[in-house]
N, C-alpha and C positions, 0 to 999 in steps of 0.2 A: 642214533637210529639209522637202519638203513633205509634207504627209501628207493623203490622198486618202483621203475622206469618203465615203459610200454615192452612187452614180453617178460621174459625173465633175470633179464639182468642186473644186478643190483649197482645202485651207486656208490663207489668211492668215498671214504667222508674224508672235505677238505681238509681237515688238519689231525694231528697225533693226538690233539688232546681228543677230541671227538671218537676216533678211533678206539681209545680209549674210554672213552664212557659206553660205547657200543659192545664193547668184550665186557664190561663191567655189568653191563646190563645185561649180557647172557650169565654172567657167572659172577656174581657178587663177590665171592670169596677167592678169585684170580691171584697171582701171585705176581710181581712184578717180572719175574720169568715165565710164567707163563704168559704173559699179556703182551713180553718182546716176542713170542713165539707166533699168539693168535695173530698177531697186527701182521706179520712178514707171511704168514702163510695165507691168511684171509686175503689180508689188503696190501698186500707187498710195498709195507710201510717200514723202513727201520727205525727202530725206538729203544735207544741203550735201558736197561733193566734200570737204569737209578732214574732217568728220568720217566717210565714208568711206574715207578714207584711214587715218584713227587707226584705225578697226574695224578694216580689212585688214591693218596694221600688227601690230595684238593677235592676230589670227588668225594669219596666216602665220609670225608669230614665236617662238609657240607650237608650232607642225608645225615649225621650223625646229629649234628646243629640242630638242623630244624625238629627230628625225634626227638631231643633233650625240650626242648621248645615248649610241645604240645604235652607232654608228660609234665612239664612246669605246668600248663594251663590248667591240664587235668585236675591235678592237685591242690590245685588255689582254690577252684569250683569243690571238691571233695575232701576236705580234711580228711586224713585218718585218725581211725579211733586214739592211735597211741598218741596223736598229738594234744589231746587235752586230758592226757595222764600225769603230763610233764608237773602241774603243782602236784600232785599225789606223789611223785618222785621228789622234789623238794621238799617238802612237808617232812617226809620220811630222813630226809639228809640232815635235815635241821634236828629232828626229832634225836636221831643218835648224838646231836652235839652238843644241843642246851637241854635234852630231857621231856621229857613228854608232859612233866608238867606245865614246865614253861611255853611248851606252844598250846597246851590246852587253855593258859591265859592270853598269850599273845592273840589265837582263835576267837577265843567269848569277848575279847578288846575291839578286835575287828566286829565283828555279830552287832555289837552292843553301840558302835560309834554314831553320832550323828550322819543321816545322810543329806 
């Protein structure tokens, strides 16, 4: 981020990686040539395209992290419907392979068992 100093001139960010999360954070979708371009002409930083690429890589992949993260969590707390279809789809698999009779015994066996 930059950080804006008494009038209007903005500060410098100490290092290329920074530099780099700052073009990142204007423009999410940068290219590793475009981000050796913003860095020399913003911040008259030189930063070879591969190793803008690695920073982008370590950035994006870390915000990509923690999304997958909270989408896990979501879904812990939320089952989806299709997930308690999944015996109705085995049931079914079985059914084409031992016959529908046999799992209408195998069913009334379960039904019927001590609990």
């Amino acid at each position: 981020m930059a950080k804006k100093t008494t009038g209007s001139k903005i500060e410098e960010p100490k290092t290329k990686m920074a530099a780099v999360r700052e073009i990142l954070e204007a423009d999410p979708n940068a290219t590793p040539k475009q981000i050796t371009e913003r860095a020399k002409s913003k911040y008259n930083i030189e930063i070879q395209p591969k190793i803008a690429g690695t920073y982008r890589y370590h950035i994006v992949s870390k915000s990509r992290r923690q999304h997958r993260k909270v989408v896990r969590a979501v879904q812990a707390k939320n089952p989806s419907p299709t997930d308690s279809t999944h015996g109705v789809d085995d049931l079914l698999r079985a059914a084409g392979k031992l016959g529908w009779q046999r799992i209408n015994e195998i069913v009334q066996g379960v039904l019927n068992a001590p609990q």
